[in-house]
C-alpha positions in Angstrom: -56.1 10.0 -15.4 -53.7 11.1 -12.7 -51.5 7.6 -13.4 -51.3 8.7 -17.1 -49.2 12.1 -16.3 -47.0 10.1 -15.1 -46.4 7.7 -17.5 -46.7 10.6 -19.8 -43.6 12.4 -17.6 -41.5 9.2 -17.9 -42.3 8.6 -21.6 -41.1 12.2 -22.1 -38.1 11.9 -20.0 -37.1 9.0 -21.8 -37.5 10.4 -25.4 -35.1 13.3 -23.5 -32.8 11.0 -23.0 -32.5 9.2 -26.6 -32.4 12.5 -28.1 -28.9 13.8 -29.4 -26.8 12.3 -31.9 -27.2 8.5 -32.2 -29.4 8.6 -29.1 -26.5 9.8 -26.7 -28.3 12.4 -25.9 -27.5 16.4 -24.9 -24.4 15.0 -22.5 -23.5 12.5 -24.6 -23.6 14.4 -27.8 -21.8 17.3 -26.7 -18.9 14.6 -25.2 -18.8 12.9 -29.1 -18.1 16.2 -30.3 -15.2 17.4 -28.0 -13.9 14.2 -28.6 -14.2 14.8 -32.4 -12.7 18.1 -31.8 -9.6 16.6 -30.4 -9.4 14.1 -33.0 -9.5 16.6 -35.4 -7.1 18.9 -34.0 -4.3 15.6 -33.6 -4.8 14.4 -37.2 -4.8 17.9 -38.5 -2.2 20.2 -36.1 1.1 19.3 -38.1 0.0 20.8 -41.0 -1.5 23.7 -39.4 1.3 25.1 -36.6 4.1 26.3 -38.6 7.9 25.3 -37.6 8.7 28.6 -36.3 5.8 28.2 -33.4 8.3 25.7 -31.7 11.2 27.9 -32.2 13.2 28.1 -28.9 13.4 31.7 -27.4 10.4 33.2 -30.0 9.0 34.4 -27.1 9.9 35.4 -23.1 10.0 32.5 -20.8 6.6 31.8 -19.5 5.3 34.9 -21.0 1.6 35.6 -20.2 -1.2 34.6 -22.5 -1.6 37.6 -25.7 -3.5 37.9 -28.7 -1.7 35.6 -31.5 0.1 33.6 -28.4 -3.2 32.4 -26.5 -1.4 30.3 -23.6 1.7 32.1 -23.5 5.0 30.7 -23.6 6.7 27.4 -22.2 10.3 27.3 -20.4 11.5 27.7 -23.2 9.8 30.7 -25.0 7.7 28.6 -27.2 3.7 29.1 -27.8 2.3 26.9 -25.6 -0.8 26.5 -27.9 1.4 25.0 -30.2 2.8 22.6 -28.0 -0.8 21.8 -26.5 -2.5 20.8 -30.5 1.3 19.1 -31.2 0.8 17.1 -28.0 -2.6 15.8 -29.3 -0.6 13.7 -31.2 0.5 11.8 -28.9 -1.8 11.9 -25.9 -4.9 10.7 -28.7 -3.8 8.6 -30.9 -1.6 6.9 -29.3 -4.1 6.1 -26.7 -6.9 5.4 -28.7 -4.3 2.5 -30.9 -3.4 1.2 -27.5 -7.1 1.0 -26.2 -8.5 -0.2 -29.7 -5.3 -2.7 -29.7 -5.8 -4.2 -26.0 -9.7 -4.3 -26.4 -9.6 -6.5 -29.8 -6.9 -8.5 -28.3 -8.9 -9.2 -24.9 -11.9 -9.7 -27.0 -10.7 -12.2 -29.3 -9.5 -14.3 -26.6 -12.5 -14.4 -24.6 -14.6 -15.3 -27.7 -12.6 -18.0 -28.1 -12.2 -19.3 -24.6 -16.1 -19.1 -23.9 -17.0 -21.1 -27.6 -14.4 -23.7 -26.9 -14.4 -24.0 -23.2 -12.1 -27.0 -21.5 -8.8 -26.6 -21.0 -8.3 -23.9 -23.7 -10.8 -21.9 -21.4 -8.9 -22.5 -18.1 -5.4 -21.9 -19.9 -6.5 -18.3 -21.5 -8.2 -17.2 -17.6 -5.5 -18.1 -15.9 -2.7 -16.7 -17.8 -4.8 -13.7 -17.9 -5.3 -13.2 -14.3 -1.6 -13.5 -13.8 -1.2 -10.7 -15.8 -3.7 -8.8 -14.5 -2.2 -9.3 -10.9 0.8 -7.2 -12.0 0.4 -3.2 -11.2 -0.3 -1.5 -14.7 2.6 1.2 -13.5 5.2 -1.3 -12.4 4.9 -3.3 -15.5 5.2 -0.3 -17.6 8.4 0.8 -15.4 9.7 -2.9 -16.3 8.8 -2.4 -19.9 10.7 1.4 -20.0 13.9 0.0 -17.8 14.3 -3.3 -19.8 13.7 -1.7 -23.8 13.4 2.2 -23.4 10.7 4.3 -24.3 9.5 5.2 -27.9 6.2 5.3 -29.1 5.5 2.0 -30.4 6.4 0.3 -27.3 4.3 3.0 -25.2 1.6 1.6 -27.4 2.5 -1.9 -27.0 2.9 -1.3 -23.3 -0.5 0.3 -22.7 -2.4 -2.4 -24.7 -0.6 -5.6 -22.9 -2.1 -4.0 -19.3 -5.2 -3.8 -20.5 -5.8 -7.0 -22.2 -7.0 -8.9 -18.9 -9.3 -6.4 -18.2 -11.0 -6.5 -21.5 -10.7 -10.3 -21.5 -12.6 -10.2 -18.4 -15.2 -8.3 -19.3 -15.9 -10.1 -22.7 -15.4 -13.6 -21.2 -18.4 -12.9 -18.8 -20.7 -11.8 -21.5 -19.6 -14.5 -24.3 -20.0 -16.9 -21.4 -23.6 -16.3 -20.9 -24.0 -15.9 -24.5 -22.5 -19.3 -26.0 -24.9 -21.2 -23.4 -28.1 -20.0 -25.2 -30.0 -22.1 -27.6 -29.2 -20.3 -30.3 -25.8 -21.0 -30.2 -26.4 -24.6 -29.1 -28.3 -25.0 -32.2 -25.9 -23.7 -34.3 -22.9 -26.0 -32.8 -25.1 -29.0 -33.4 -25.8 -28.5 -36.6 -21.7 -28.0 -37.3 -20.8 -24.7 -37.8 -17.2 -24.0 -36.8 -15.7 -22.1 -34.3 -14.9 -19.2 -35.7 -18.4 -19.1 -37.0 -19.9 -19.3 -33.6 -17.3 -16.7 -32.5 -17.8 -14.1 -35.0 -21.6 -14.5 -36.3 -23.4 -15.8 -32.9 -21.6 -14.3 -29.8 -19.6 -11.1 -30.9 -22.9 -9.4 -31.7 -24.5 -10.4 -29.0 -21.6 -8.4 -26.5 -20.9 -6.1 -29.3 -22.5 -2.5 -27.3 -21.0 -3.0 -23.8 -17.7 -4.1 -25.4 -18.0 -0.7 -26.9 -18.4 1.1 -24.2 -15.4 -1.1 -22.1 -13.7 0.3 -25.1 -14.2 3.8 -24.1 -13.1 3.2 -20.4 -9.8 1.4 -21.6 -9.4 4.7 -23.9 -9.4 6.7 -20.4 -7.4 4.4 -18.4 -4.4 4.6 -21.3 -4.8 8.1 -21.5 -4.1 8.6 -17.8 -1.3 5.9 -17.5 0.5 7.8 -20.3 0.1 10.7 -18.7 1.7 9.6 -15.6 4.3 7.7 -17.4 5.1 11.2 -19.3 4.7 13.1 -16.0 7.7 11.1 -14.6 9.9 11.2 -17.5 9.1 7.6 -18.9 6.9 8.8 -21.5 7.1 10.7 -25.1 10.7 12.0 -24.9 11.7 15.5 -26.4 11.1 17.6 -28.7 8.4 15.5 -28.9 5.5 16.5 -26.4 2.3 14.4 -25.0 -0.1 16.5 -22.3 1.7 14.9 -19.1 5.0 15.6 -20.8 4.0 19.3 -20.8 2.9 19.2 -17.3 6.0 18.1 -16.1 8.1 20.3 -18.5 6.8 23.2 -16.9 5.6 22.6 -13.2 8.3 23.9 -11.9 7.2 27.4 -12.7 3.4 27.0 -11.5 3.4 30.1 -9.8 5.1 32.1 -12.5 4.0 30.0 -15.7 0.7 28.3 -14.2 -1.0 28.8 -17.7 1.9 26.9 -19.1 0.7 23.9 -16.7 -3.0 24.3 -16.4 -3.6 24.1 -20.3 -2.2 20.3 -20.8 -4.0 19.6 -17.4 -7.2 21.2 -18.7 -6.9 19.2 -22.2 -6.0 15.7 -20.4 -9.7 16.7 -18.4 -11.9 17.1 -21.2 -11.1 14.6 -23.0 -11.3 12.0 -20.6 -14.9 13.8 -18.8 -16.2 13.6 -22.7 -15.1 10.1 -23.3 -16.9 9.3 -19.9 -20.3 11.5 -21.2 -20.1 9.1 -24.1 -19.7 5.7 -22.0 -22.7 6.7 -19.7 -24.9 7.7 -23.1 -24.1 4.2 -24.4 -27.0 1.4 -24.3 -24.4 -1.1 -23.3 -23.3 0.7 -20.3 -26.0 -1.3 -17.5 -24.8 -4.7 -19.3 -21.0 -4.0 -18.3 -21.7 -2.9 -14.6 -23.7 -6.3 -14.3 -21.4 -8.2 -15.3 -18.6 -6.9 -13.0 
């Protein structure tokens, strides 16, 4: 009777656990939903925040948070709110095409390097641990110096770095998938390629590609952030989060609002991305595979 409590405790614990939306969970469910939040808010703020909030001069320089301006003012005397649900823009979308972009592009290879093996195989790995040998932050320097920056070649630039990680981790799992029977039995009896690529493997690594895809999200956001921190990044008037840190850290002491609100966004998105990874069933599958 005493084993049975328990059981009883762990049976319990686990039903905690799956609870939540889609089974994430309380932590999990409460990161989909800031997440969702800031989706939201970088779909929807153009239409929202009039053109006089980013007025230069509507208010005093780094002028203290006040009912109607909630974080104050910039260096320049515009509402930093403004600027933060503007910046969303760039900081979430553009991170999440990069992320979506570099994980497809990583995955697809590695589908087709584990079903067709040979030299094809050793061609696609190699190539790809070139790449991966060159510092994500130098490469994007390169990339800046040698065609400037705008956004689609941010996006470009993020999803290339990323690529051999993905590749990586979807090689590994489509590996160990193409060399079951199943999949033997469907190559014997003909089926083609893209058949055993698309219909027999990708399911199979489907949930911790998923949640790979949520830790390239993270990465991207951060290395655009850094990129925008040193002036590389989302050039003016146009504003991501690490733009807006750098705009105004000057005037930490006097402004700190003005530099603690992007800093504070760039953190809860990526802690609720993370609360989302760890709630995913495919998240033990990745760490065993690296």
């Amino acid at each position: 009777m005493n084993a049975s409590v328990p059981a009883r405790s762990a049976s319990a614990a686990s039903a905690r656990r799956r609870s939540g939306v889609f089974g994430l969970g309380v932590p999990g469910t409460l990161g989909l939903l800031v997440i969702l939040a800031w989706l939201l808010v970088a779909l929807a703020a153009p239409s929202w925040i009039s053109a006089g909030a980013q007025d230069i001069g509507g208010l005093p320089v780094f002028a203290p948070a006040q009912i109607g301006h909630w974080l104050g003012a910039d260096y320049l005397g515009r509402d930093m709110l403004a600027r933060v649900l503007l910046g969303a823009r760039y900081t979430v979308v553009v991170a999440l095409v990069a992320a979506v972009g570099a994980s497809a592009v990583g995955t697809g290879f590695a589908l087709l390097a584990a079903v067709s093996g040979g030299w094809l195989d050793t061609v696609l790995s190699r190539g790809m641990d070139t790449l991966i040998s060159i510092p994500s932050k130098l490469f994007a320097l390169i990339m800046v110096a040698a065609f400037g920056t705008s956004v689609p070649l941010l996006v470009t630039t993020a999803a290339v770095i990323y690529v051999p990680g993905a590749y990586r981790i979807a090689r590994a799992l489509a590996v160990n998938v193409a060399a079951l029977d199943y999949v033997v039995v469907a190559r014997t009896r003909g089926e083609s390629r893209w058949y055993l690529m698309l219909h027999e493997v990708l399911p199979n690594i489907a949930a911790p590609m998923l949640v790979d895809l949520g830790l390239r999200f993270v990465y991207v956001v951060l290395l655009l952030a850094s990129l925008s921190f040193l002036g590389l990044g989302v050039q003016p008037p146009a504003a991501d989060w690490g733009t807006l840190v750098r705009e105004n850290l000057g005037a930490l002491w006097e402004g700190g609002l003005a530099v603690v609100a992007p800093a504070l966004a760039i953190a809860t998105l990526t802690m609720a991305v993370n609360l989302v990874v760890d709630a995913l069933p495919g998240r033990d599958a990745r760490k065993a595979v690296r």
